[in-house]
N, C-alpha and C positions, 0 to 999 in steps of 0.2 A: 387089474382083474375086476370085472364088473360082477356086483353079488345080485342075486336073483332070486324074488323071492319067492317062496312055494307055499302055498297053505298049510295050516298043521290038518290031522286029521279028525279034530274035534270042530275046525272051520269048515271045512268037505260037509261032513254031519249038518250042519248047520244049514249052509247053502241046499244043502239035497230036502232039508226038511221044510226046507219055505218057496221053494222051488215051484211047486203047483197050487200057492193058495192063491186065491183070486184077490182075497181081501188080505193079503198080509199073513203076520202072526207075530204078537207079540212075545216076551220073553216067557209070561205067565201063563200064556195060554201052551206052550210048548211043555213047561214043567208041570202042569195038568196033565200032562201026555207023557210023562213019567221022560222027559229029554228037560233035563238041565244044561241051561249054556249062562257062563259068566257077560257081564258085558265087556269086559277087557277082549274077550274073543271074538264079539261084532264088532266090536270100534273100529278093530284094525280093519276089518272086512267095507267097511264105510271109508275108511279112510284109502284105501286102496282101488273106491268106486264099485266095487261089488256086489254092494247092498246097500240101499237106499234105507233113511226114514219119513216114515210122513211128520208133515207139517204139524196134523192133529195128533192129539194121541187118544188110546182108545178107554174108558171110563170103565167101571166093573161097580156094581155096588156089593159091597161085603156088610158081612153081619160081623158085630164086636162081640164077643163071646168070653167069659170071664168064670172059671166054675164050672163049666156044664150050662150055665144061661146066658141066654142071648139081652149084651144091657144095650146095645146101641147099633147104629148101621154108619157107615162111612162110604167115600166113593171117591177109589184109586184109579189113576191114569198112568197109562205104562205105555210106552215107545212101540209104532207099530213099525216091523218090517219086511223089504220084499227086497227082492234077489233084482238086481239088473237084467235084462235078458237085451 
């Protein structure tokens, strides 16, 4: 018997919510948007051809914040992705 696999419904979620970006979406920018997805949950999604990554990834600069003050700035790069179509 041949097993088959289905997506879970937190992977659906995912697919549907990058579905119409032009540019992608990274994971950070999705949990701005109040949608948290693990990476364990895209992997498989990539690994199955579904969801692609870019090459680049996309930069963000943040402020370091310590107290209530701001002591520094940094700049994170995070996996951008888009849906197969």
């Amino acid at each position: 018997m041949e097993k088959t696999w289905n997506p879970t419904q937190t992977q659906i979620n995912f697919m549907a919510d990058i579905a119409d970006r032009e540019n992608g979406a990274t994971l950070f920018e999705l949990k701005l948007e109040g949608k948290e997805y693990k990476s364990g949950t895209v992997n498989t999604l990539v690994a199955k051809g579904l969801v692609t990554i870019d090459a680049e990834k996309r930069a963000y600069d943040c402020d370091i914040v310590y107290n209530g003050v701001k002591v520094g700035r940094i700049t994170k790069q995070a996996s951008v992705y888009r849906l197969v179509k």
